[in-house]
py3Dmol code that shows the C-alpha trace and the ligand (Angstrom):
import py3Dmol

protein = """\
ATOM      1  CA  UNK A   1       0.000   0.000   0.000  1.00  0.00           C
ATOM      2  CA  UNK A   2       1.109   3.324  -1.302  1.00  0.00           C
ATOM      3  CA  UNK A   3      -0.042   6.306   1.314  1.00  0.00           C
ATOM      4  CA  UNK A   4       0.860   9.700   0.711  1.00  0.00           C
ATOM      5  CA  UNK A   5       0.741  12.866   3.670  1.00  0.00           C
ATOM      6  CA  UNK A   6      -0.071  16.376   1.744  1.00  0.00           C
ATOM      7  CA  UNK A   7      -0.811  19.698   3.398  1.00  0.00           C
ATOM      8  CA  UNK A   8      -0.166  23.115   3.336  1.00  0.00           C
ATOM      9  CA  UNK A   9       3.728  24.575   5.142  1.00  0.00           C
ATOM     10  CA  UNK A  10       3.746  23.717   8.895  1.00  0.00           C
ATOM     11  CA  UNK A  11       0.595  21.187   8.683  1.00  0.00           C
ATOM     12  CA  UNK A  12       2.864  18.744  10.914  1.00  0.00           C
ATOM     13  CA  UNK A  13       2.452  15.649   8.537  1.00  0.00           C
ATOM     14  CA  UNK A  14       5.728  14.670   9.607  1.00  0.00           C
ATOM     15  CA  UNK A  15       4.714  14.282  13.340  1.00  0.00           C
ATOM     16  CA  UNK A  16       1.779  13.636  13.145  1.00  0.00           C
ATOM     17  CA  UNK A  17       2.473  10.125  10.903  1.00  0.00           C
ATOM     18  CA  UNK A  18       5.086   8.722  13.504  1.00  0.00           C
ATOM     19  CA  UNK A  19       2.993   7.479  16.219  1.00  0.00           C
ATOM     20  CA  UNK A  20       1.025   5.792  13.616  1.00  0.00           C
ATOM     21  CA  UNK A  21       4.124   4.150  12.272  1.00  0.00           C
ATOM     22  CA  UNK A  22       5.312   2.797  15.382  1.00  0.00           C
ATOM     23  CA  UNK A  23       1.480   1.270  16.093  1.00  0.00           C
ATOM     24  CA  UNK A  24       1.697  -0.051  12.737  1.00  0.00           C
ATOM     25  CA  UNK A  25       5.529  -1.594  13.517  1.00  0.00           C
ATOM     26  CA  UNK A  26       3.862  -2.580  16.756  1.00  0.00           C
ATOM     27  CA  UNK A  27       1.379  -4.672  14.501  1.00  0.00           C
ATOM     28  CA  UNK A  28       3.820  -6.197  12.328  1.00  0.00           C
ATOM     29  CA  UNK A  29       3.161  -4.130   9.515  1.00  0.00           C
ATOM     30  CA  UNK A  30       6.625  -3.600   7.714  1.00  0.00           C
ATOM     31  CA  UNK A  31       6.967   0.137   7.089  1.00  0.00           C
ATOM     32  CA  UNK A  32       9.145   2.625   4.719  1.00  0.00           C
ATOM     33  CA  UNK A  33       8.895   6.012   5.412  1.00  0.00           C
ATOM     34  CA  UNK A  34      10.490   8.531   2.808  1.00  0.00           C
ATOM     35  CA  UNK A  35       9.624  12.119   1.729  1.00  0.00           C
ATOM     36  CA  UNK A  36       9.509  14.271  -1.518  1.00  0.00           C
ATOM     37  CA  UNK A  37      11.090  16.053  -3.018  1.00  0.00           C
ATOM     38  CA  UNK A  38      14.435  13.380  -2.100  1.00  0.00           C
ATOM     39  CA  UNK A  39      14.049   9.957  -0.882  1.00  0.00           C
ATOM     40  CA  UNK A  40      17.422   8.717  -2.613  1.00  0.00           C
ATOM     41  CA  UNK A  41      20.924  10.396  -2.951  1.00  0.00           C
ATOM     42  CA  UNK A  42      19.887  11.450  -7.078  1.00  0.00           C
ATOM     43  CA  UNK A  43      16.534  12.944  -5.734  1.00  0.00           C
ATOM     44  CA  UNK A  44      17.952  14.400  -3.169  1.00  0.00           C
ATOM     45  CA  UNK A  45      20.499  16.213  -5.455  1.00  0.00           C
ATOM     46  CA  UNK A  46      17.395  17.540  -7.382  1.00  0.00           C
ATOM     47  CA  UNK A  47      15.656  18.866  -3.885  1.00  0.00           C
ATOM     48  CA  UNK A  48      18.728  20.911  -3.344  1.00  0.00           C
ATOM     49  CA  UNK A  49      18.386  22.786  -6.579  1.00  0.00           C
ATOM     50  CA  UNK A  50      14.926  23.068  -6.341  1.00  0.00           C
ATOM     51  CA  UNK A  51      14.576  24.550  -2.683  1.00  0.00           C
ATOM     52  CA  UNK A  52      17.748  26.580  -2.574  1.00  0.00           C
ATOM     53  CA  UNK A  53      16.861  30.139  -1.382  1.00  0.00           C
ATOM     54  CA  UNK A  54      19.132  31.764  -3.903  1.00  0.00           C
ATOM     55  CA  UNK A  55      17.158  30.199  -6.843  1.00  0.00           C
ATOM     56  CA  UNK A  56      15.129  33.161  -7.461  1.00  0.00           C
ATOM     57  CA  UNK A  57      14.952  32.629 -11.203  1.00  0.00           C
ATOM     58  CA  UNK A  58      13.726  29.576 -11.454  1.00  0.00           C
ATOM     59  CA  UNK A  59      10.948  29.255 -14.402  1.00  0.00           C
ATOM     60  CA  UNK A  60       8.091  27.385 -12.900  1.00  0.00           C
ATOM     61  CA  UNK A  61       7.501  25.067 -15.645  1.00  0.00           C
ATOM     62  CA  UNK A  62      11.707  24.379 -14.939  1.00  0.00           C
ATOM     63  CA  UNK A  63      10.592  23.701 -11.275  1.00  0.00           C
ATOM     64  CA  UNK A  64       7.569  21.770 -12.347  1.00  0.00           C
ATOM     65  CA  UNK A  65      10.081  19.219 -14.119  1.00  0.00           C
ATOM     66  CA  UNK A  66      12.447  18.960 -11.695  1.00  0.00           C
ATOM     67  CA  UNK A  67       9.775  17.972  -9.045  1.00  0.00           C
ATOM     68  CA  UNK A  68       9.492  15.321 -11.468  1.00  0.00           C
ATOM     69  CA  UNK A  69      12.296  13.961 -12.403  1.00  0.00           C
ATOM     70  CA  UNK A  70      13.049  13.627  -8.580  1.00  0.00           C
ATOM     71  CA  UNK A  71       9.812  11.770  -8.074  1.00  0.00           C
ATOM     72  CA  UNK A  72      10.719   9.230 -10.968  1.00  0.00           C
ATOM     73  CA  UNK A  73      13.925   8.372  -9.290  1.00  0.00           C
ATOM     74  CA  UNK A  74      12.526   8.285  -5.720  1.00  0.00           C
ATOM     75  CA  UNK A  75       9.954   6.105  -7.832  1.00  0.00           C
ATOM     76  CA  UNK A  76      12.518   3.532  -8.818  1.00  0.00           C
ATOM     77  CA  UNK A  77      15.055   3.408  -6.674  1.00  0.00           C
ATOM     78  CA  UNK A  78      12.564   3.486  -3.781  1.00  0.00           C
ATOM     79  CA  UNK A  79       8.711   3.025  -3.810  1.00  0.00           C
ATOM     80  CA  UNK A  80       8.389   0.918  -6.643  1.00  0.00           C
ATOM     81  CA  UNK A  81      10.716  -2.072  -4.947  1.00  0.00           C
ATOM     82  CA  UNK A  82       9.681  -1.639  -1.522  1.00  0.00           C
ATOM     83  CA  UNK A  83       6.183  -1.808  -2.512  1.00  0.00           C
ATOM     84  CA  UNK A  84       6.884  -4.625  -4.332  1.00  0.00           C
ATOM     85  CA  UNK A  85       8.281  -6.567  -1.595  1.00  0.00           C
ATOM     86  CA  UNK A  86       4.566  -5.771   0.220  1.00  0.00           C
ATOM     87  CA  UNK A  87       5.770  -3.338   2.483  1.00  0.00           C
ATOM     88  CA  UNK A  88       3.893  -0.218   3.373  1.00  0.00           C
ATOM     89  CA  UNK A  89       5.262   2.767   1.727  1.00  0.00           C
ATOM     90  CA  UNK A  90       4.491   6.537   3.526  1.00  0.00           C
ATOM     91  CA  UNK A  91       5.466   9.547   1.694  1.00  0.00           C
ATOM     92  CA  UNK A  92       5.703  12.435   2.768  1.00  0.00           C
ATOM     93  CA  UNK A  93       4.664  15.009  -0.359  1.00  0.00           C
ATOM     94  CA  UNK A  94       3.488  13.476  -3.792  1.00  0.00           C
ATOM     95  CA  UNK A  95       2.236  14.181  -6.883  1.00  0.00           C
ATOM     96  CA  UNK A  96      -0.803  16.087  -5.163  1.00  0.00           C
ATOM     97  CA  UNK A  97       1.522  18.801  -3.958  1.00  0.00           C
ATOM     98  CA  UNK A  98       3.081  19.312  -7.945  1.00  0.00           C
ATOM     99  CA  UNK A  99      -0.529  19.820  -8.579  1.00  0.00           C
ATOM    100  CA  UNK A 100      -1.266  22.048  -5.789  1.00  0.00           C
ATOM    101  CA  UNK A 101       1.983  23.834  -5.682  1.00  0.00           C
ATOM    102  CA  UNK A 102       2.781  24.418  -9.622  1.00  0.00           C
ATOM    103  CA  UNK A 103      -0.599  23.549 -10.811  1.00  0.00           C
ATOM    104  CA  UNK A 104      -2.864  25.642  -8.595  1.00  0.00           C
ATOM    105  CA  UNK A 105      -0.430  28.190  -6.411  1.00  0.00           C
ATOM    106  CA  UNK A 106       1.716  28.930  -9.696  1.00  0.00           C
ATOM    107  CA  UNK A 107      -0.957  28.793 -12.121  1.00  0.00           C
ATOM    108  CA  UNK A 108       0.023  26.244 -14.454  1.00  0.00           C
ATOM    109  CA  UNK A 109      -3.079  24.336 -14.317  1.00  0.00           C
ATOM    110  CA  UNK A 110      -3.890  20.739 -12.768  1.00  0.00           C
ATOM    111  CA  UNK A 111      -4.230  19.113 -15.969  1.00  0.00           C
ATOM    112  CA  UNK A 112      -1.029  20.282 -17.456  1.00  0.00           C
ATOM    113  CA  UNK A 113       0.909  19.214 -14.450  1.00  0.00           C
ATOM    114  CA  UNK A 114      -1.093  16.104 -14.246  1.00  0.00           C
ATOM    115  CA  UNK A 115       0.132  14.927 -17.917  1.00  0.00           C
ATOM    116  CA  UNK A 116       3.489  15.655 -16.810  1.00  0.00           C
ATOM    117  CA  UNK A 117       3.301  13.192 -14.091  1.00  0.00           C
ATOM    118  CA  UNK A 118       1.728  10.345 -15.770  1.00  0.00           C
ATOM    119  CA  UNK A 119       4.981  10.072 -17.734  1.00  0.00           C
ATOM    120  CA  UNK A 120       6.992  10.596 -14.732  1.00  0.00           C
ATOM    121  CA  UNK A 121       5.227   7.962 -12.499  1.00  0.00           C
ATOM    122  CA  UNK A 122       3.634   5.601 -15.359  1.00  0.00           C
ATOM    123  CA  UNK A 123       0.013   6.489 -13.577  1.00  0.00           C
ATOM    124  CA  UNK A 124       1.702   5.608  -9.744  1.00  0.00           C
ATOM    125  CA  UNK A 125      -1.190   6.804  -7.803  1.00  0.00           C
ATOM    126  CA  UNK A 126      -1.493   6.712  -4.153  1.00  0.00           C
ATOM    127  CA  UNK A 127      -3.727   4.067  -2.642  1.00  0.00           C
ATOM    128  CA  UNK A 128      -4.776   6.314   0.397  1.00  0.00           C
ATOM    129  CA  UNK A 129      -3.639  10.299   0.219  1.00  0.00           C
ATOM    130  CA  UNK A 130      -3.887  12.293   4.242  1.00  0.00           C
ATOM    131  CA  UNK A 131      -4.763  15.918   3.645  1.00  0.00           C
ATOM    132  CA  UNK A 132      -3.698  17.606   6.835  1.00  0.00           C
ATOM    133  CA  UNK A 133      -5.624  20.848   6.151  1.00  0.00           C
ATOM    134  CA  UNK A 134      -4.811  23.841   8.090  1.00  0.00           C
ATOM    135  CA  UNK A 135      -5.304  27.579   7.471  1.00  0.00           C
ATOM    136  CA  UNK A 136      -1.862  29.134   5.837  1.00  0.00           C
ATOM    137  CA  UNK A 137      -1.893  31.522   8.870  1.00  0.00           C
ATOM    138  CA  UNK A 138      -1.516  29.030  11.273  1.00  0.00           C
ATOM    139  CA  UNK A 139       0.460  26.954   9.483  1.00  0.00           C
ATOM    140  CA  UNK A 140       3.337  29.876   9.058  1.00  0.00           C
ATOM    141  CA  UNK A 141       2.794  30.595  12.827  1.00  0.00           C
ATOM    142  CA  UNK A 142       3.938  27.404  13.461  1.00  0.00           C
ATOM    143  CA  UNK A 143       6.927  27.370  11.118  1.00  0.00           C
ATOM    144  CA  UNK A 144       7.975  30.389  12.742  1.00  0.00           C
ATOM    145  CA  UNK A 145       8.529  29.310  15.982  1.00  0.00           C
ATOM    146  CA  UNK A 146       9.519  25.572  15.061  1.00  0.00           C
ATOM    147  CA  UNK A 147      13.634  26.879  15.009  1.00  0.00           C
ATOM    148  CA  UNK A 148      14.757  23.283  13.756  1.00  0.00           C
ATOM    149  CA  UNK A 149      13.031  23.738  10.696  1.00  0.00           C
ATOM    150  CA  UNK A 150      14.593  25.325   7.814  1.00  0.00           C
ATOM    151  CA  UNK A 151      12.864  27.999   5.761  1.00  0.00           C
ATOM    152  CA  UNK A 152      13.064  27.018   1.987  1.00  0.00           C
ATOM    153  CA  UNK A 153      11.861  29.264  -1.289  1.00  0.00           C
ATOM    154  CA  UNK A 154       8.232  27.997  -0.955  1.00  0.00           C
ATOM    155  CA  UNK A 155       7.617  28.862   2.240  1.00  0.00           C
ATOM    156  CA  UNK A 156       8.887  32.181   1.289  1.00  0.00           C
ATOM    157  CA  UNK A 157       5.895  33.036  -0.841  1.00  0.00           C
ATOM    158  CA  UNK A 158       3.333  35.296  -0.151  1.00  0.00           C
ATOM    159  CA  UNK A 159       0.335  34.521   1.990  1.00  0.00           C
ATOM    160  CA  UNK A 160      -1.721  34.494  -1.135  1.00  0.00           C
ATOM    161  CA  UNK A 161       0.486  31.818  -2.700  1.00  0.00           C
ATOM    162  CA  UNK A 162      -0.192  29.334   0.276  1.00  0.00           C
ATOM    163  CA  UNK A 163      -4.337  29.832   0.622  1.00  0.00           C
ATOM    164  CA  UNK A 164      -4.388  29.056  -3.297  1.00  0.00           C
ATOM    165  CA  UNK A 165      -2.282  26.014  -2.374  1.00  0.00           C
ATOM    166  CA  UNK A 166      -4.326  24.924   0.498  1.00  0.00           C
ATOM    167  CA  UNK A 167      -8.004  25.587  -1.769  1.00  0.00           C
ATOM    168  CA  UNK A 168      -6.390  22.964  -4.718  1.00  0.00           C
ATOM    169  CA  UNK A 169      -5.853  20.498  -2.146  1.00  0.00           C
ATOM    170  CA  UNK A 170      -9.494  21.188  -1.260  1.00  0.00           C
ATOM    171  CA  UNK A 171     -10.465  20.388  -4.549  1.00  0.00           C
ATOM    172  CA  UNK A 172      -8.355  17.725  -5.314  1.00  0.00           C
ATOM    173  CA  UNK A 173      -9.886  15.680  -2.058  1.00  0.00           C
ATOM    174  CA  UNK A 174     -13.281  16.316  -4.244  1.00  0.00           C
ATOM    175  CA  UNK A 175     -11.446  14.945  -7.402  1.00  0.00           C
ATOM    176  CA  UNK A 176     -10.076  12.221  -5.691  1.00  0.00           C
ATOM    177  CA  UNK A 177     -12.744  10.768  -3.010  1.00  0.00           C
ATOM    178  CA  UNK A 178     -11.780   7.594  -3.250  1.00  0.00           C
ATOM    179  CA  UNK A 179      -8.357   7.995  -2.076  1.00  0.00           C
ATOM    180  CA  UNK A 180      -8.651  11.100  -0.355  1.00  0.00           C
ATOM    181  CA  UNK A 181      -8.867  11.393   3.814  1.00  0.00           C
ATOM    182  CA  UNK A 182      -8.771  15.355   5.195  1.00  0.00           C
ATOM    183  CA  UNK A 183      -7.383  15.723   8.929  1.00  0.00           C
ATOM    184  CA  UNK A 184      -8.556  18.470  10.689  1.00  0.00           C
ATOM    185  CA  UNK A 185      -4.705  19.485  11.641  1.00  0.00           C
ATOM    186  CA  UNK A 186      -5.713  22.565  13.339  1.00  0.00           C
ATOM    187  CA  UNK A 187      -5.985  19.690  16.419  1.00  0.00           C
ATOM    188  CA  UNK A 188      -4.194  18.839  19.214  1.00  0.00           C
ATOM    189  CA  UNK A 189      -0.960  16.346  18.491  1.00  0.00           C
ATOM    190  CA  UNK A 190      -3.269  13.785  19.933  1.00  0.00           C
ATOM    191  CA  UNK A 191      -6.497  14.365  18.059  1.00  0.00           C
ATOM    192  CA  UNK A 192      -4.143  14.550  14.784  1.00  0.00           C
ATOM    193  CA  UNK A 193      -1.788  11.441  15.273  1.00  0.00           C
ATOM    194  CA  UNK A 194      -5.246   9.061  16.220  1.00  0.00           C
ATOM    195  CA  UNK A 195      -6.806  10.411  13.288  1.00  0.00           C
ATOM    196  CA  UNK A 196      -4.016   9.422  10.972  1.00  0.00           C
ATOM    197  CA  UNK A 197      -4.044   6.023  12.520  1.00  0.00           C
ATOM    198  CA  UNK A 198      -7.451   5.512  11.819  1.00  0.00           C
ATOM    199  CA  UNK A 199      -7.479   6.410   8.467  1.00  0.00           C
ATOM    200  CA  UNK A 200      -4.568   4.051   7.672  1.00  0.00           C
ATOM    201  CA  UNK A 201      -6.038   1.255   9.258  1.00  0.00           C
ATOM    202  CA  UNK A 202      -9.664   1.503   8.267  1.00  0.00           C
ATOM    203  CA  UNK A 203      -7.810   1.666   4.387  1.00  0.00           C
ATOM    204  CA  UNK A 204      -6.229  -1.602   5.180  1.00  0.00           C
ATOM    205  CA  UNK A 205      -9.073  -3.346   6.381  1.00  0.00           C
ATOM    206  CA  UNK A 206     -10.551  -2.537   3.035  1.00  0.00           C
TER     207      UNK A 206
END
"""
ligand_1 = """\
25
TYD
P 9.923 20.503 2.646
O 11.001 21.197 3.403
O 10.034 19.033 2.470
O 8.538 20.973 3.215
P 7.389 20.294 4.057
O 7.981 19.985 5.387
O 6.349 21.369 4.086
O 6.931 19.074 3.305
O 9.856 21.240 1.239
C 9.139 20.815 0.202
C 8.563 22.039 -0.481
O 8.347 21.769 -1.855
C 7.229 22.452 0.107
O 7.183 23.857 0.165
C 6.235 21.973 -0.924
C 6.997 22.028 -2.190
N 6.611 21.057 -3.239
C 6.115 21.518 -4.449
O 5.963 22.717 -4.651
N 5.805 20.604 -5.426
C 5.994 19.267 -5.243
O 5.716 18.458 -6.155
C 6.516 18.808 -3.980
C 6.756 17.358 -3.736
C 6.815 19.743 -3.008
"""
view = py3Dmol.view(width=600, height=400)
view.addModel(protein, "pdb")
view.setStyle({"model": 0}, {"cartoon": {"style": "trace"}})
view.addModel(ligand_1, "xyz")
view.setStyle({"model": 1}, {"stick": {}})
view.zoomTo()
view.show()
């Protein structure tokens, strides 16, 4: 099974998902947890370029590909064989954010950026997506005083830039029902880390 987090900048996906994977562990499930843009040493040579600070120039069709090229490699040097060997893959950041970020927030359109990513991936969907929605305001708040976590050149866009981002993942948990679970993340750590463990489990009960 193929599960993807998404969210807006400071949604804490990232926290939120590792209580669930030790329950899971716990359970015998056999877990890989990775992130985009990165995952393998290639990838994460293509993050680098991508979220450097001093990259002010880059064309967002130019960042559009480079998202992914790095998710092709992630793809098969990472998901493709661990999923193969029946593990459980989490990944944090997908496809859904390319169409958020460069499709909605930079205007490029979701169906441009979603024929972009059919070549990359070969159709590699998600099996179960976690939207951990949160308002861009308080999802900068908490980037702000979270001092281990670097700033990169998204989160450096303007307020405007991050609502559009957090409305196309609205729309894309309409487009995509069937995959698609929203987490309030506005929540306490609690509230947020049993609802991600719920939604994983109740999709592998399916
Ligand atoms: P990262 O530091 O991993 O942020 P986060 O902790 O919020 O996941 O940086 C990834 C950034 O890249 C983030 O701002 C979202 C953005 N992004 C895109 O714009 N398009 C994409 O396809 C992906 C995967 C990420």
């Amino acid at each position: 099974m193929f599960i993807t987090l998404e969210g807006p900048e400071g949604s804490g996906k990232t926290t939120a998902v590792e209580a669930a994977v030790k329950e899971l562990e716990a359970r015998g499930y056999q877990i890989v947890r990775t992130r985009e843009p990165g995952g393998t040493p290639i990838a994460e040579q293509i993050r680098n370029v991508i979220l450097d600070k001093d990259n002010t120039k880059m064309d967002p069709r130019t960042e559009t590909l480079l998202y992914a090229a790095s998710r092709r490699q992630h793809l098969v040097e990472k998901v493709w064989p661990a999923l193969k060997e029946g593990k459980i893959v989490i990944c944090d950041r997908y496809l859904d954010s390319s169409l958020a970020y460069q499709g909605g927030a930079r205007g490029l359109g979701i169906d441009n950026i979603l024929n972009v990513n059919m070549f990359a991936t070969e159709n590699t969907f998600p099996d179960l997506t976690l939207l951990f929605d949160i308002t861009p305001e308080e999802g900068l708040k908490r980037i702000a005083a979270n001092a281990s976590r670097e700033v990169n050149r998204l989160d450096l866009e303007k307020l405007e830039f991050h609502h559009k981002v957090r409305n196309t993942f609205l729309d894309l948990a309409k487009r995509y029902p069937e995959r698609y679970v929203i987490i309030d993340a506005s929540k306490s750590r609690e509230e947020v880390a049993k609802a991600t463990l719920d939604a994983i489990l109740s999709r592998l009960c399916k």
